[in-house]
N, C-alpha and C positions, 0 to 999 in steps of 0.2 A: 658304051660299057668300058668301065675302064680293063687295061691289057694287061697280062702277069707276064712279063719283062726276065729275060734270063740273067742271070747274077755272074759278074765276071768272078775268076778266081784269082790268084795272086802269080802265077804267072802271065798277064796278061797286062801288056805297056799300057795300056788306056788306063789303069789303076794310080799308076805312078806321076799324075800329072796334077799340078794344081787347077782346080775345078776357079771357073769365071762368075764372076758374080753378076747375079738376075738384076738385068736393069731394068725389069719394069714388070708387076706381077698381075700378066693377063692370061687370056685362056689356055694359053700352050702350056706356060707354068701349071695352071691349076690341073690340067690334066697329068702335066706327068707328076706329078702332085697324086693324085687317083693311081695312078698306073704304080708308083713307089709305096702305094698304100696296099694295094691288091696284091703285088709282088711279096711285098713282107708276109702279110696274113698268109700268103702260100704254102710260104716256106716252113713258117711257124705252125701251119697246119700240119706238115709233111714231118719236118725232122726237130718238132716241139721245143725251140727254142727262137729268140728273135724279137727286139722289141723298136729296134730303129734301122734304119737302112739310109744311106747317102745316096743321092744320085748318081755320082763317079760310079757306082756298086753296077749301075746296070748301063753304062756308058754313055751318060749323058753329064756335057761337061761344065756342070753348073753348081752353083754352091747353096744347095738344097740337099737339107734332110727330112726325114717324114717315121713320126713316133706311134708305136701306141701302146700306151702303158697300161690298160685295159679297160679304159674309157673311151670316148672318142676320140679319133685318132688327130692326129693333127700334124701343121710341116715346120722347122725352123728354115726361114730364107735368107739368106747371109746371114749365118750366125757368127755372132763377134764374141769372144770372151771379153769381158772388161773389169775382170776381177778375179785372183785364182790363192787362196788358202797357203799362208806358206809351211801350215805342216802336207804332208801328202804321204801315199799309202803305196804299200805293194797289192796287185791285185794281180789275177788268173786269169786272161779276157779270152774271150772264144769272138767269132765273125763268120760271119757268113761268107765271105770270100776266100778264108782259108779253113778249106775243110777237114774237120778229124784234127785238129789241134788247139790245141791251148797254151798261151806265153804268159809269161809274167812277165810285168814290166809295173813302171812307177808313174801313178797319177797325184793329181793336188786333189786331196781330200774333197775339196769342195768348190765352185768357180760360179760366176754369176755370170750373164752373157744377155746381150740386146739381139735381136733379128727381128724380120719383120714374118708378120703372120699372111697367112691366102688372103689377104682382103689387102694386102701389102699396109698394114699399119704396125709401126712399131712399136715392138712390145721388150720387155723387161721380164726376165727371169734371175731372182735374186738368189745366190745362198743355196745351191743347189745340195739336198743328201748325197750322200758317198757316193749310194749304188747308183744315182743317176747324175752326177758331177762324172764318171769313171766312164758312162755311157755315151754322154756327150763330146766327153774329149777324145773317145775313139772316132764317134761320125765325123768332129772338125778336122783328125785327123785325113781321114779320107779324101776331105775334100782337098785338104795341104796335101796329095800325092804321097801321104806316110802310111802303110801298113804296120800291124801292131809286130809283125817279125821284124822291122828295124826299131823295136823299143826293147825287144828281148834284152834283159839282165838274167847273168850267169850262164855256166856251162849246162845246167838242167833247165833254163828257162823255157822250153818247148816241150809242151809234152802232150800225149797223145787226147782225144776226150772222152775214151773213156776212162781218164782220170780223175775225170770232176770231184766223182764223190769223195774222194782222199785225199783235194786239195781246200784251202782256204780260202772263200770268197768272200765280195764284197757284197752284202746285202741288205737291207733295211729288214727288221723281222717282220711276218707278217702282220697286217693290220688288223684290229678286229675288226672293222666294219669293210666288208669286202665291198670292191667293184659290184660283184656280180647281181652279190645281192641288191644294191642299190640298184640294178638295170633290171630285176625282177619284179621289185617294188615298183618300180616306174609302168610296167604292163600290171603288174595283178592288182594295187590296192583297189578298193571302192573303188567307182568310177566317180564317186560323189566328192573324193578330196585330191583328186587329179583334176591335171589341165586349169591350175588356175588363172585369172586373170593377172597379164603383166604388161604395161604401159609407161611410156613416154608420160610423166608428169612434168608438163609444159612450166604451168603457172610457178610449182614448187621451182621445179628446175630453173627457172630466172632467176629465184630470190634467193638459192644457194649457189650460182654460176655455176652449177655443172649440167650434164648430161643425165638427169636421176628416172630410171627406173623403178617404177613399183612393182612388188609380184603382192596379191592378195590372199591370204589363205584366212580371210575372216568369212568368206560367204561358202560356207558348205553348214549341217546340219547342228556341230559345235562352234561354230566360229573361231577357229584356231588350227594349226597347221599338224596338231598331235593325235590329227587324227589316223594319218599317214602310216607313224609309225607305231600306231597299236594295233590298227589293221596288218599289216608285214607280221609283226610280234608273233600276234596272235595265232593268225594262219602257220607261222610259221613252227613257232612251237608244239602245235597241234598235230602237224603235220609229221614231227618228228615221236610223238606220241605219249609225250606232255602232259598230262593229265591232272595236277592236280589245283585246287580251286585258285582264282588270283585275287590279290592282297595288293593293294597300294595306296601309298602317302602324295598326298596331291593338293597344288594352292587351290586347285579348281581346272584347269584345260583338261589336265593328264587323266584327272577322273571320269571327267566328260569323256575322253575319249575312247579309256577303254571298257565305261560303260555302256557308251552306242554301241560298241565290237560286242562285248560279250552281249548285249539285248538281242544284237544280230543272229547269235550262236544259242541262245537260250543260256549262259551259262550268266550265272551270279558273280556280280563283280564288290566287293566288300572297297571302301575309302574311308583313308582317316585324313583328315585337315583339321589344322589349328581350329582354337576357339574364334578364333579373328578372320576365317574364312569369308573372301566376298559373298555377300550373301547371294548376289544373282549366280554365281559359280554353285553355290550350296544348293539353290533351286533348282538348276539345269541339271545336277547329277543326280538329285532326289527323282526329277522328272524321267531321265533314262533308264531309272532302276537301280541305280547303286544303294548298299546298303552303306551311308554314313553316318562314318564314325567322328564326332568331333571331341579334341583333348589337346593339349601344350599351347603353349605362348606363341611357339611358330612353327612351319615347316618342318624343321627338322626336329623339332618336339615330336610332331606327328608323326614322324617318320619310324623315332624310335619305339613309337607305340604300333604302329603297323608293326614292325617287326619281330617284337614280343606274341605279338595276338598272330602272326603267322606261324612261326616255330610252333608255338602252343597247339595248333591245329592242322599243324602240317599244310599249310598253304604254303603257296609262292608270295614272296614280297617281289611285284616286279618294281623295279626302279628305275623310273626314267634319268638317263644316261647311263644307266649300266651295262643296261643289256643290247648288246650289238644291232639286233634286225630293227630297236627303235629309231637307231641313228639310219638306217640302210632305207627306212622309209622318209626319213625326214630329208633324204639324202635326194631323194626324188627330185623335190624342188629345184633343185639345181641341174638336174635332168634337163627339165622345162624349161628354166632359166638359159642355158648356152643354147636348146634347138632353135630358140630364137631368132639368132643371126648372131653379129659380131660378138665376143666376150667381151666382160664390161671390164675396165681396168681396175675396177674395186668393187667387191661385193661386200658390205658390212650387214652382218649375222648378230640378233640377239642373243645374249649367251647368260645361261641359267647354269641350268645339269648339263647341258655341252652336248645335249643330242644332235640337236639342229644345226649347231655350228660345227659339230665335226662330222656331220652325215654332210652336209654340201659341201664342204672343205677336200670331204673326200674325193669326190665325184669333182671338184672341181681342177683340184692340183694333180690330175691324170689327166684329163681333158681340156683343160685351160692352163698352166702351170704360168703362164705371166699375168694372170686377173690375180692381186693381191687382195687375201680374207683375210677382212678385219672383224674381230668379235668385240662387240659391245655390252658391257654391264654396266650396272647401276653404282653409281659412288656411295651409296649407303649397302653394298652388298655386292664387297669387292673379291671377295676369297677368290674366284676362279680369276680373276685377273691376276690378282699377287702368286695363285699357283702356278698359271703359266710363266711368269715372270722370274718365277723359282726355280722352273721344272721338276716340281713337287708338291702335293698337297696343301695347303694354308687352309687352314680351318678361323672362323674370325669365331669372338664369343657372344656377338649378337649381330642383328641386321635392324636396318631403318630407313627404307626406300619407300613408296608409293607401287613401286613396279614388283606385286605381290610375286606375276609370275618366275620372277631371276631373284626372288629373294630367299639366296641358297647362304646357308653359314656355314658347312661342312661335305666340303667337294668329294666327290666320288673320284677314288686314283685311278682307275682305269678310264675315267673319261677326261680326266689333265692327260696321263700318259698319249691317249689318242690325240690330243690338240699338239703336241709341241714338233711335229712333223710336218704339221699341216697348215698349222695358223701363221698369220704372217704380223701380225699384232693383235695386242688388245686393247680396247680403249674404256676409258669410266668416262659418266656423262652426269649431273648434277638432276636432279626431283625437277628444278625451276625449268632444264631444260627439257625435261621432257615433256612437260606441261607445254609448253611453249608449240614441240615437235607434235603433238595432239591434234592440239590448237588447228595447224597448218597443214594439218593432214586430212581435217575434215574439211578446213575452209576452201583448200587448193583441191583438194581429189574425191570431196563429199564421204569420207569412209571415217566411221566411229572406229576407234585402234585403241586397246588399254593401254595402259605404262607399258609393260615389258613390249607388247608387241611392237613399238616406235622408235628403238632405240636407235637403230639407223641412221635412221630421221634425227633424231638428237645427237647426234655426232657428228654429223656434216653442220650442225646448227651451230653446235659447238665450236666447230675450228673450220669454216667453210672453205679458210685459204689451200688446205691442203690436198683438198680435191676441187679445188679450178680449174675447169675447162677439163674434167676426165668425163668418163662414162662411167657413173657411178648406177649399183644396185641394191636395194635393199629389197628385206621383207617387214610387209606389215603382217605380223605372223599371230597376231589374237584381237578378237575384237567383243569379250565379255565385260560390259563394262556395267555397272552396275546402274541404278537410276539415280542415285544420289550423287556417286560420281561423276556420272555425265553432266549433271547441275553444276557439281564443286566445278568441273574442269570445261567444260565447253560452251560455258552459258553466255 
């Protein structure tokens, strides 16, 4: 069991020394590793504040830190900075070794930094945000023998805590899609769209030179991963005591999905989709009970018709990516994804409405913060790419992709707002290639996958040099593929 370890204070010489770098990360590491992990949660229990702690902090004299930002916790083991923002900030920093005060002093906005992880593999952390760029260069502090009272600037720079609430801090606002939630989602959804299957794909993995991971969310009851967070939604909503009928615009999964939820619940689920909906999508949602609505040219035709015929009858339009608990379910997967074992150096996420990709993004840049998320869309249905790229909405004035499901033309701003904290690129991928990524996905892994759900796969296909030799992961995240389609595409 790991030990809750006593925290020195800052009058105390063992503070003041440069900490030795871990030459070699075996079990003695890994436990006080555990023991700087229990020690923090302690503290953060007791006196509600605390998200990293150094080794030096509990005198041992080695150049290890251990975070947890409210995902799984995790350690930096020689952290290096190897990059530091030349603008920088005043901030208010509190520590657990000096208690009942607060300094101000000047950090670099922002630093990137390599260390190595508990499995001693090196890892990269790029570009870090403010409030944890400011958090980090206190821990390396520590370990360089520096307390943040020899960084105090000015004659007031010390001052007591309970001044917090009156001072100005450094912090990222909060997120909608919480930690917690996604760690709720992960025990309560269905038991039917948990624990999916995730595997070493051998055969793929040679023929793109990397390490590639598949997680499957086509074998549960819709064949697609939305089912996750219409379950979460749903409960959740209800729980809060929510009550009025649900309304949504759907290519086909999202309808499926919170069709099966509300069949579950007896409650009537109303979908509108384009005229051009796949017709096996149209039949799956007819079959769970939805009442569909078919009208516009596309998607977001449909959309604006859901939400006409919802006002009018006082329903809810729910809108996949808008509303938080859908991303905090979809967030799960990546739950699943890291219990696994090692983090992959690159997770790339198909990106539509930005549920899926900013639900595991979330979960993942708290608990993994060096596995760089990449989101994937379709080059004929670029909008959330050019919005991230903006850090603002781009609406395009049509779409013409194969990949029904990401063929979004007018992006929800509060689901760009959530991606640009979190994403670490976005990439387009061409119709031929995703055809291709299909193709190799059933030939190599036996799994039928529509367009959207492959795009992964299509982007490693795409430029395979740039992930040689990592540990890559994707999701094959839908698998309704119609009968005629699977002729066109996999015959």
């Amino acid at each position: 069991m790991p030990s809750i370890l006593p925290i020195l204070t800052d009058e105390d010489p063992r503070l003041r020394r440069r900490a030795q770098d871990v030459a070699a990360v075996d079990g003695s590491v890994r436990r006080l590793v555990d023991d700087l992990i229990a020690t923090l949660l302690d503290f953060r229990g007791r006196i509600g504040f605390g998200r990293a702690i150094a080794a030096p902090q509990v005198g041992a004299d080695l150049r290890i830190v251990a975070l947890h930002l409210g995902a799984s916790p995790f350690a930096l083991i020689n952290p290096l900075i190897t990059w530091r923002s030349a603008e920088t900030m005043d901030v208010w920093d509190d520590c657990l070794s000096v208690p009942g005060r607060l300094v101000r002093l000047r950090r670099h906005r922002s630093i990137s930094l390599s260390y190595l992880d508990e499995r001693g593999d090196r890892r990269h952390w790029e570009k870090l945000p403010a409030d944890l760029s400011e958090l980090v260069q206190h821990e390396i502090d520590h370990l360089d023998g520096v307390l943040m009272l020899d960084r105090a600037e000015g004659d007031d720079a010390i001052q007591p805590l309970s001044a917090r609430s009156c001072l100005p801090a450094v912090a990222s606002p909060p997120h909608r899609i919480t930690l917690e939630g996604i760690a709720a989602a992960s025990r309560l959804i269905d038991p039917v769209f948990l624990h999916s299957p995730q595997f070493l794909c051998e055969a793929l993995a040679e023929e793109l030179d990397c390490a590639l991971t598949l997680k499957l969310e086509t074998l549960n009851p819709i064949r697609s991963f939305k089912g996750r967070g219409a379950d979460h939604f749903v409960r959740e909503a209800r729980a809060r005591g929510e009550r009025r009928p649900l309304v949504c615009a759907s290519a086909g999964n999202w309808g499926q999905a919170l069709a099966y939820v509300g069949r579950g619940r007896g409650e009537r689920i109303e979908v509108f989709a384009a005229d051009s909906v796949n017709p096996l999508k149209a039949q799956r949602m007819r079959q769970l009970g939805a009442v569909l609505h078919l009208g516009g040219r596309d998607f977001d035709e449909a959309k604006t018709l859901a939400r006409a015929y919802a006002e009018q009858r006082g329903a809810w339009l729910v809108e996949d990516g808008l509303e938080p608990e859908i991303g905090e379910g979809a967030g799960s997967i990546a739950v699943e994804l890291l219990a696994a074992g090692r983090p992959p150096d690159v997770v790339l996420v198909p990106l539509g409405n930005g549920a899926l990709l900013n639900g595991m993004a979330r979960w993942i840049k708290a608990a993994a913060p060096g596995t760089r998320v990449i989101g994937v869309a379709a080059s004929g249905a670029p909008c959330m790419a050019h919005s991230w790229q903006a850090g603002r909405p781009v609406a395009a004035t049509s779409v013409s992709t194969i990949a029904d499901g990401v063929a979004v033309r007018t992006p929800i701003a509060e689901a760009v707002a959530d991606m640009l904290p979190l994403v670490d690129e976005v990439r387009l991928v061409d119709d031929a290639v995703i055809v291709d990524a299909m193709q190799r996905v059933h030939r190599h892994a036996g799994v039928v996958v529509e367009p959207a759900g492959v795009l992964g796969v299509a982007a490693l296909i795409a430029d395979s040099t740039s992930f040689r030799g990592l540990q890559v992961a994707t999701v094959l995240c839908g698998g309704n593929l119609a009968d005629e389609d699977r002729r066109r595409y996999l015959a």
